[in-house]
Every structure is written in C-alpha cells, then in structure tokens.
C-alpha positions in Angstrom: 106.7 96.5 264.5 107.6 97.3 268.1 107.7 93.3 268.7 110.2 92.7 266.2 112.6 96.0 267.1 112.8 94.6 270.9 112.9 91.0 270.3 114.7 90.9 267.1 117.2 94.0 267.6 118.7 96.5 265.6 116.6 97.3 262.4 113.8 95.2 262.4 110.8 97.1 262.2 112.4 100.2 262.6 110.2 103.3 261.9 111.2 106.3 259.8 110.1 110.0 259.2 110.2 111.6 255.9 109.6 115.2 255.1 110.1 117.1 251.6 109.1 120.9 251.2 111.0 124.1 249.9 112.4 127.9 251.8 110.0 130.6 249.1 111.2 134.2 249.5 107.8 135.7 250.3 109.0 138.8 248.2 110.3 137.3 245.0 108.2 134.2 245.4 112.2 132.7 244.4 112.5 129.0 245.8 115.6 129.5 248.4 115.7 126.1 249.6 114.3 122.6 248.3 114.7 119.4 250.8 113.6 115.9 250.7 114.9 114.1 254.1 114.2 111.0 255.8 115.1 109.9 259.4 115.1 106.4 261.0 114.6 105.2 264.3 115.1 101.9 264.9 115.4 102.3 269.1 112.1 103.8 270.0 109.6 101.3 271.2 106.8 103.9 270.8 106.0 105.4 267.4 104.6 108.8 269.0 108.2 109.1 270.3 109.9 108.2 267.5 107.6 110.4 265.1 108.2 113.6 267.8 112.1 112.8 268.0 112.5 112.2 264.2 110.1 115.8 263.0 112.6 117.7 265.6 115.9 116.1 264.0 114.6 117.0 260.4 113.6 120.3 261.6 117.1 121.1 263.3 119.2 120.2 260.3 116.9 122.6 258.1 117.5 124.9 260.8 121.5 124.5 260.2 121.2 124.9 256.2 119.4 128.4 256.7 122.1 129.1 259.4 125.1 128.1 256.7 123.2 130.1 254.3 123.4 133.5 255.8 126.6 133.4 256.4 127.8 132.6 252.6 
C-alpha cells in the first residue's frame, strides 16, 4: 500500500507491472519474439505513475530486443 511504501521504506507494498505477449511476422504468421516481463516499483507513491513508468520500461527493453535482432 502507499502507507506502508512511505512509512515503512524500501519494498513494502511495492507495486509491480507484468506484461507477457509475442513479435508474429504478419507474412509467415512465424512467432519472432515471445516475452514474459515484470517490473517493480517500490518508490512511487502513486500507482497511476508507477503503472505509466513501469508499461514504458517494459516497452523500451522490447524495443532493444527488436533493435539487437536486426542487427544479428
């Protein structure tokens, strides 16, 4: 709960975002890319925030994976 993250510190009640999903090659209908990721946030007081900052971090490090992946 927020109550417990600011009065208790580090951990307690932290908040976490977890998304799963797959990269489909639209032509081939050939699964490129399966992830299952989970982010926690244990420093934002507000869970809009946390849910926001959490969605963009996942997002980004698919974002790298399909970066690494064209150049191989």
């Amino acid at each position: 709960s927020v109550a417990a993250r600011f009065w208790v510190g580090f951990g307690a009640g932290s908040g976490w975002v977890r998304m799963d999903g797959e990269l489909v090659d639209m032509k081939t209908q050939k699964t490129l890319l399966k992830f299952d990721q989970r982010r926690i946030s244990s420093m934002r007081l507000d869970y809009q925030g946390m849910l926001v900052a959490c969605s963009r971090e996942i997002a980004e490090d698919v974002a790298r994976l399909i970066k690494l992946s064209e150049n191989r």
